[in-house]
N, C-alpha and C positions, 0 to 999 in steps of 0.2 A: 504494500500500500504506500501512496506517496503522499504527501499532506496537502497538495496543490489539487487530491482529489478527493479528501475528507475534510470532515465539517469538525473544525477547531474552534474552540468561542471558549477563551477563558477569562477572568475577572483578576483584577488586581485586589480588590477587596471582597468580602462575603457580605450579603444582604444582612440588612439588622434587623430583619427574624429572625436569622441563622444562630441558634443556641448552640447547637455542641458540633463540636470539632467537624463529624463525619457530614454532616449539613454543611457546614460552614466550607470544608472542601468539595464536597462533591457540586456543587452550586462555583465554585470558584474555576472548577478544572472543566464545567463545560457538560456533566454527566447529567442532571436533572436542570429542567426548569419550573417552577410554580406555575400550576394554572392556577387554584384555587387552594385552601385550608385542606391541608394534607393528602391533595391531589397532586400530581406531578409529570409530564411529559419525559420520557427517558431520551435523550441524548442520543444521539449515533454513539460517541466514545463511554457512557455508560449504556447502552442496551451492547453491545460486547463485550461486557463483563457480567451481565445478565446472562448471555448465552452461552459464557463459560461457564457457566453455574449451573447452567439449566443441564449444560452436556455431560457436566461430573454427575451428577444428581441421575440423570437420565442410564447413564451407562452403568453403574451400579445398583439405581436399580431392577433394570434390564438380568445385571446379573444376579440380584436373588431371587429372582423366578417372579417378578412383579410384570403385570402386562398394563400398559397405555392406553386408556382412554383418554374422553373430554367431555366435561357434563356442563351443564349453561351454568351459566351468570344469574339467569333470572329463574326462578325457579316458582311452581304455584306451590300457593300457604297449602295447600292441601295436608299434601306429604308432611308438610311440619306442623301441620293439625293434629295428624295421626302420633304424634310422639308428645304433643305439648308445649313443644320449643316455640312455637307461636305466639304464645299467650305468657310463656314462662320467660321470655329473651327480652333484656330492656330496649331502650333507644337505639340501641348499637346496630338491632335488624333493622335495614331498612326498608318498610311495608312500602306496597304502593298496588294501584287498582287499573289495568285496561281497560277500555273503551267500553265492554262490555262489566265495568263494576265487579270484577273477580278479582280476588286478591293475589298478591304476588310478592314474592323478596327477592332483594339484591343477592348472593349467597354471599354468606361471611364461612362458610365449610360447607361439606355437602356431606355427611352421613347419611342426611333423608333419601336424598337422588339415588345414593348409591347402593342402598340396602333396599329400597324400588327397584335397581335392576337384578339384583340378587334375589330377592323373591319372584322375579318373573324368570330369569335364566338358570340358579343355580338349584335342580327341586331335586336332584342325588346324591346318594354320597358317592357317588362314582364324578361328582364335578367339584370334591372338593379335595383339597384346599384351592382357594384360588385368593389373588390378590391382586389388585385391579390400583393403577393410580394414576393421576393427572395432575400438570401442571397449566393452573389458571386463575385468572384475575378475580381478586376477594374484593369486600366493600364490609366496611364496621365504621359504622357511623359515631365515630370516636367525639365524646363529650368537647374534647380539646386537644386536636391532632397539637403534635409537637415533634422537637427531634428528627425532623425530613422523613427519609422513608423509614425511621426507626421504631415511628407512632403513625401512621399516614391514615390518612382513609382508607384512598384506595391501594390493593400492593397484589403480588404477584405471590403465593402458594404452592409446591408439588403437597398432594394429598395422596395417601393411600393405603387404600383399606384390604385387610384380610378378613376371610370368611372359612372356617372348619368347622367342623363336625364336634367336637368337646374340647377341653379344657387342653387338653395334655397337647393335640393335635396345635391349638392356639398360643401354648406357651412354644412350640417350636418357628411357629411362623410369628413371633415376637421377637426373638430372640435372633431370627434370619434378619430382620429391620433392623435392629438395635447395633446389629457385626456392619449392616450395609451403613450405617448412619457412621459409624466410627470411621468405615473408610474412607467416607465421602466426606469428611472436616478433613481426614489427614490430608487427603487429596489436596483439599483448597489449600493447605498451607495455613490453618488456626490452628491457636492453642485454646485448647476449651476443655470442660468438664460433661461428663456425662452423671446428673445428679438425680437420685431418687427425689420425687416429687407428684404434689398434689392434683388430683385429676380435674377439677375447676368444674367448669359448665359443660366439659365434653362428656363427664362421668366415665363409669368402668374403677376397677382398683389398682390397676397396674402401670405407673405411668415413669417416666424421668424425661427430663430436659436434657438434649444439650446447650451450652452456656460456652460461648466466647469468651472467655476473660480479658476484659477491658475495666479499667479501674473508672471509666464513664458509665459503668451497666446499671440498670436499675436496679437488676434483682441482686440479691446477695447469697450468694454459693456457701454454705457451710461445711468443709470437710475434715478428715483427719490428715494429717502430715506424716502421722508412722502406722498407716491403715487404707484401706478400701473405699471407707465410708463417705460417702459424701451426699448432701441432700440439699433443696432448697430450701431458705429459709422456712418459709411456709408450713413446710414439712418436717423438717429436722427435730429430733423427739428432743427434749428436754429433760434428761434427769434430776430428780429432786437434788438439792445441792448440803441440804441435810441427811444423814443416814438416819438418826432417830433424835423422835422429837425429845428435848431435855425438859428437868422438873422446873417448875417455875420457883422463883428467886426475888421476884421483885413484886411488889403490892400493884395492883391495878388503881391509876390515880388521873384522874381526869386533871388535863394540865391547859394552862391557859398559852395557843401559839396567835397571838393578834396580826393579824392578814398576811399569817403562814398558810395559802391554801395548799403547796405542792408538798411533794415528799420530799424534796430538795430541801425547802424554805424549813420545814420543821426537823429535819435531821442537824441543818448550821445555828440553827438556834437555841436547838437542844445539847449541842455540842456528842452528839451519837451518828454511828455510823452511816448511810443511809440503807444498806441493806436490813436494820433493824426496825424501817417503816414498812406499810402494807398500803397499798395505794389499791382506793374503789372504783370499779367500773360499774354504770348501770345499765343495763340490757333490758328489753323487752319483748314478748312473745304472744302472738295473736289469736287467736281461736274465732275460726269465721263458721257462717254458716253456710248452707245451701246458697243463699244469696248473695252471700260476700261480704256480712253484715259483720263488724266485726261483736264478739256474744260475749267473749272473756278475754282480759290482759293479766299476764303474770309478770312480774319486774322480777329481773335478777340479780344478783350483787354479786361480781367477779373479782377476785381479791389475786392480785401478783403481787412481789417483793416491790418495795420502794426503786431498785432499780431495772427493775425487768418492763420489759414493754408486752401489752396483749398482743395476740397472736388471731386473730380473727378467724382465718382460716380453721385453725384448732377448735378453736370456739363454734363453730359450727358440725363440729362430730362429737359434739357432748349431748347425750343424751336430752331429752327436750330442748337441743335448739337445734336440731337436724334440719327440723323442718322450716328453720328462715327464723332470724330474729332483726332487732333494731335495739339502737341506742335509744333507750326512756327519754321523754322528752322532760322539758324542765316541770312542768307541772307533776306530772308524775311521778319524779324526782321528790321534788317538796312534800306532795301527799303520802309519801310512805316511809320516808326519812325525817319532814320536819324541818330540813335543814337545805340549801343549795349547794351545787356541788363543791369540794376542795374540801368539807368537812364530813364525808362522808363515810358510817361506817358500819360493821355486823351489830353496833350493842345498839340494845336501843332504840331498835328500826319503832316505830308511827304503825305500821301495817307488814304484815311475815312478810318476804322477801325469801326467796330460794337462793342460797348460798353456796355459789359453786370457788373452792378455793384451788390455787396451783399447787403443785406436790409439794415445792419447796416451801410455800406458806402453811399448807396443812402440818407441816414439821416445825414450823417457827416456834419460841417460847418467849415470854417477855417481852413481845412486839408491840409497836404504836401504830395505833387508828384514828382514823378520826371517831369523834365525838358525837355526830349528828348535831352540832349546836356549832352557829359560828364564831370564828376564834378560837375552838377550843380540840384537842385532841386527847387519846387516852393512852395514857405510856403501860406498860408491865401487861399487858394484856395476853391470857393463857388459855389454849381450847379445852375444854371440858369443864376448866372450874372458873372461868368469867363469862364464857358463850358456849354453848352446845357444839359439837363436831359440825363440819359444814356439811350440807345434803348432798354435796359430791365432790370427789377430787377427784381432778382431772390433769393433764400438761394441755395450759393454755397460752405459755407465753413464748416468746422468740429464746432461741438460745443465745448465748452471749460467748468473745474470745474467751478461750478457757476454759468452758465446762467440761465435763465427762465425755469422751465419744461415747455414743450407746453402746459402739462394739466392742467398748472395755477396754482399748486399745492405745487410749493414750487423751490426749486434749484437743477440741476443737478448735479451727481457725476458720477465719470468713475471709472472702475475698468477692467484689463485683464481678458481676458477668452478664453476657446480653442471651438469650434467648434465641435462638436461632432454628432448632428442631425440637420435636416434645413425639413421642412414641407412648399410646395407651390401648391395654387390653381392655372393650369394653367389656367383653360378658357378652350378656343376652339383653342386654338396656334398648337397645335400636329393632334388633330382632325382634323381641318380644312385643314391642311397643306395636308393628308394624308385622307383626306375623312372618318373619323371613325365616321359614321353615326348610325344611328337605325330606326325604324318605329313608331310613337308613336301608340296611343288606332286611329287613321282614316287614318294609312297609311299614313301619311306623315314622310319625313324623316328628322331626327333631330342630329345636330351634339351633341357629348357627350360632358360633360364637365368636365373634368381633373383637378386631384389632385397627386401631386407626393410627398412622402416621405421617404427621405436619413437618416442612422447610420452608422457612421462610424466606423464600428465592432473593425477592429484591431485600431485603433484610440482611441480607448477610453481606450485602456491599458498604451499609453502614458499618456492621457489624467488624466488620473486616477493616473498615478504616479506621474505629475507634483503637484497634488495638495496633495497628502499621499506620503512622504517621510522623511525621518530623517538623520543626519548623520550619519547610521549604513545601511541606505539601502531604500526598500521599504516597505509599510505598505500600506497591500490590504483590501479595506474593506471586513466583511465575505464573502458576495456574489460573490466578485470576485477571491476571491483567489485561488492559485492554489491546495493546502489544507489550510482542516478549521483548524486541530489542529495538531501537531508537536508533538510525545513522542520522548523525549530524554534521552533515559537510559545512566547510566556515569557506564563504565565497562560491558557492553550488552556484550560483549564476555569472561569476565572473572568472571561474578559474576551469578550460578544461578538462585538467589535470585532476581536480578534484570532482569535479562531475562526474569523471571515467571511474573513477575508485567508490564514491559512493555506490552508485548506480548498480559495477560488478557485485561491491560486498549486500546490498540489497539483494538484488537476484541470487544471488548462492543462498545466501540464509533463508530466501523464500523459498528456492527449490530442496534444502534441507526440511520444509515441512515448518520455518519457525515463525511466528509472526512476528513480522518485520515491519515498520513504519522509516520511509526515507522522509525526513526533513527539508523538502527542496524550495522551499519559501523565501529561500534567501533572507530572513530576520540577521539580525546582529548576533553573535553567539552568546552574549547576556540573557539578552529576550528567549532564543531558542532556547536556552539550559534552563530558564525559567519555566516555561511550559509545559517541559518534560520531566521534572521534577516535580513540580507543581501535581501533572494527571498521574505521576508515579509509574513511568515506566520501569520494569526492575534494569532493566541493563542499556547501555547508552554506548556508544565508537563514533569517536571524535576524528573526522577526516579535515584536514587542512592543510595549504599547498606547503605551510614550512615543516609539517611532521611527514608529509609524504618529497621531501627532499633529502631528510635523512631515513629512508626507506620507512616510514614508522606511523602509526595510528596510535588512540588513545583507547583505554576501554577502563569505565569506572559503573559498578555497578550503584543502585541507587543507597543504599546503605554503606558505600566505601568512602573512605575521608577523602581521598586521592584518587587519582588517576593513575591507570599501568599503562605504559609505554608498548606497544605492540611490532614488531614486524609485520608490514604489513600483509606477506604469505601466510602467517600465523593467527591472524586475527579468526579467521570463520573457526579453525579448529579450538584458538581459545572461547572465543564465545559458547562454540558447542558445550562445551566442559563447563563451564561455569553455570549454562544451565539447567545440565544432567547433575552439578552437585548438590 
């Protein structure tokens, strides 16, 4: 390719919505432009790096026995009437009605579509296992796109789903995704984790992420360093940080903390640790009827260490709040406490209140609460002989540097990471819902059991620049860039000489199979080194008439401080090597 015939458009500065780095360059090098709030036209120089993506993706998994389709965009509510997701999915679906008033959505995934073809094509066990996947354009009507394509509306998906006959048959066609998913990061050239984690809105119990580690990530990776383990926050068990609870020691004394509301404010003031405070959370729980009427509310009281943060996620696999809860609002806060929040606590409560505590709090001894009265908290406070046991102990809260690994094995560390693939065994959640049956070997019919797994194609270009960037730009590993090697002739329109060397070592490197972009615009070689640094190509050869008069070229890859002095005989065969290393 030569540049005189590809569409270059790069920016000296990034737009000031551009938030984080991979925005902020990809927008600068010419890859996306904004049409609209987290919509984006892809670039000639980034849609070939989409379709590097799309080919690794493609070709592996091609080779786990995965076959290719492509289901629409727009899909009828029907199908997502039959499972629920219709009425259960917030803003993020985006409904909308035809000519004829029939309802329809944008798809943000397609389980519904695809286990509708599975119940029409797959009705033997002689047609299974099969695993069916596609890559295509999503829509999630995000509250507040942000981040370019990291948050976007609209973005680009491979999906794909298996379908077996029972459990055992589905943990093996899990397990063939999970080997294809590892190989297709190493391919791309990230460092990532592959972390046990929570199955969300897709459901199923068997799920992990992989996670780019990028110190920009949102999510937070928690694993072991002398171990296996490793999980999403979300997920990551919490072991109690007490072994057993000790006898009480101190008198239970309501203490005056005057506009101490946090655990912070009353641990500096009391001159106590802060792990010796207990901080309240209030929840609530609905009971509707047939009509949606809501008939009964229950308030909860969630009690974590002074330093620990709630874990929401957790919090909804605890027993009565399975089924969906909410933060109590301020009035029903006041009518069962007495008090507004920052003083709130188990003694004392106005109205019973269901008491669910964290392991580590259910072990505390001599702990401070609040008071229920403002200003005031209660120091020396011991379960059994100042308040009843809580009605459940659960792990509700986020694990922190240091705790326990679950697997016994040593101490936890966290680290950011982005999000890039997530593999979940559903079960019979889809199947059931929708009847995707089969006949086994005696004619009976048997619901299939479901595997889904998500890449998020244009995602991983962010994802991949948060973690490969420098002050000069982006730096794409080989595999995904948008060329492998960049000649840069210095006078390509005034010097034969250099025209003639460009031009041959172009052509060799193309007919080697490598993707080559020739420089032949003639810019200044500031500006050129600029541009290409800038879109991150990884390897760069420097042709100019005074290095080809001592027989010599330049070759500096994008991550070398320097330049290497080449022969110029030698150059196609260095470059080769450098990137086969």
């Amino acid at each position: 390719m030569k540049a005189s015939q590809f569409f270059i458009s790069t920016l000296k500065e990034a737009p000031a919505d551009a938030e984080v780095v991979s925005h902020q360059l990809m927008m600068r090098a010419g890859l996306i432009k904004r049409l609209g709030a987290g919509i984006y036209s892809y670039m000639p120089m980034g849609l070939r790096v989409i379709r590097k993506v799309e080919a690794i993706i493609r070709d592996e998994m091609n080779r786990a026995g995965a076959v290719e389709l492509l289901m629409p965009v727009v899909q009828p509510a029907e199908l997502w009437q039959e499972t629920g997701r219709f009425d259960k999915m917030g803003p993020e679906l985006l409904r909308l009605k035809d000519r004829h008033d029939r309802d329809f959505i944008i798809q943000p995934t397609s389980e519904e579509v695809i286990t509708d073809i599975a119940r029409q094509e797959l009705r033997s066990y002689r047609s299974l296992p099969r695993n069916f996947y596609h890559i295509q354009t999503k829509f999630r009507d995000e509250r507040r796109p942000r981040f370019g394509v990291m948050r976007g509306r609209e973005f680009t998906m491979k999906d794909a789903y298996s379908f077996d006959r029972d459990v055992e048959s589905a943990g093996k066609s899990y397990e063939a995704m999970y080997a294809a998913y590892v190989r297709i990061f190493e391919r791309m050239g990230l460092t990532f984790r592959a972390v046990a984690a929570d199955t969300g809105a897709i459901g199923g119990d068997r799920s992990h992420e992989f996670q780019v580690i990028a110190e920009t990530g949102e999510d937070a990776i928690v694993y072991c360093p002398d171990s296996d383990y490793a999980a999403n926050i979300e997920l990551a068990e919490a072991l109690p940080l007490i072994a057993r609870r000790a006898s009480p020691t101190r008198p239970m004394v309501k203490t005056p903390t005057p506009g101490k509301s946090t655990c912070e404010d009353v641990a500096a003031l009391l001159g106590v640790p802060l792990a010796t405070t207990v901080k309240s959370l209030v929840l609530a729980t609905d009971e509707k009827n047939a009509s949606g009427d809501v008939v009964k509310t229950t308030v909860w009281l969630l009690l974590v260490r002074g330093d620990h943060a709630l874990n929401e996620v957790k919090v909804g696999k605890v027993a009565g709040l399975k089924e969906g809860f909410r933060f109590a609002t301020g009035a029903e806060i006041e009518d069962h406490f007495g008090c507004k929040p920052g003083y709130l606590g188990p003694i004392g409560t106005h109205k019973p209140v269901k008491v669910v505590a964290d392991r580590t709090v259910a072990a505390m001894s001599d702990f401070i609460c609040g008071a229920n009265q403002a200003d005031f908290h209660i120091t020396g406070v011991n379960w059994g002989r100042d308040l009843p046991e809580p009605d459940l102990v659960a792990d509700i809260r986020n694990v922190v540097e240091g705790d326990p690994s679950p697997d016994g094995k040593g101490s936890l560390a966290i680290q950011r990471g982005i999000e890039v693939g997530h593999v979940f065994f559903l079960g019979t959640k889809y199947s059931q819902a929708m009847n995707a049956s089969y006949l086994d070997e005696t004619g009976k019919p048997q619901l299939m059991e479901m595997g889904c797994y998500g890449i998020g194609v244009t995602r991983i270009l962010g994802a991949a620049i948060e973690q490969n960037h420098d002050e000069r730009g982006i730096i794409w590993p080989d595999a995904l860039a948008p060329f492998t090697v960049v000649v840069c002739p210095i006078g390509y329109d005034r010097s034969t000489e250099v025209k003639a060397a460009a031009d041959r070592l172009h052509d060799e490197l193309q007919a080697q199979g490598i993707d080559v972009m020739l420089d032949n615009r003639g810019e200044r070689p500031g500006a050129m080194f600029a541009d290409w640094e800038l879109v991150g190509v990884p390897h760069r050869v420097v042709i100019s008439d005074r290095g080809l008069k001592d027989g010599k070229v330049e070759y500096q890859g994008r991550r070398d401080a320097q330049a290497t002095p080449l022969a110029v005989a030698d150059a196609l065969a260095f470059v080769r090597a450098r990137i086969a290393a």
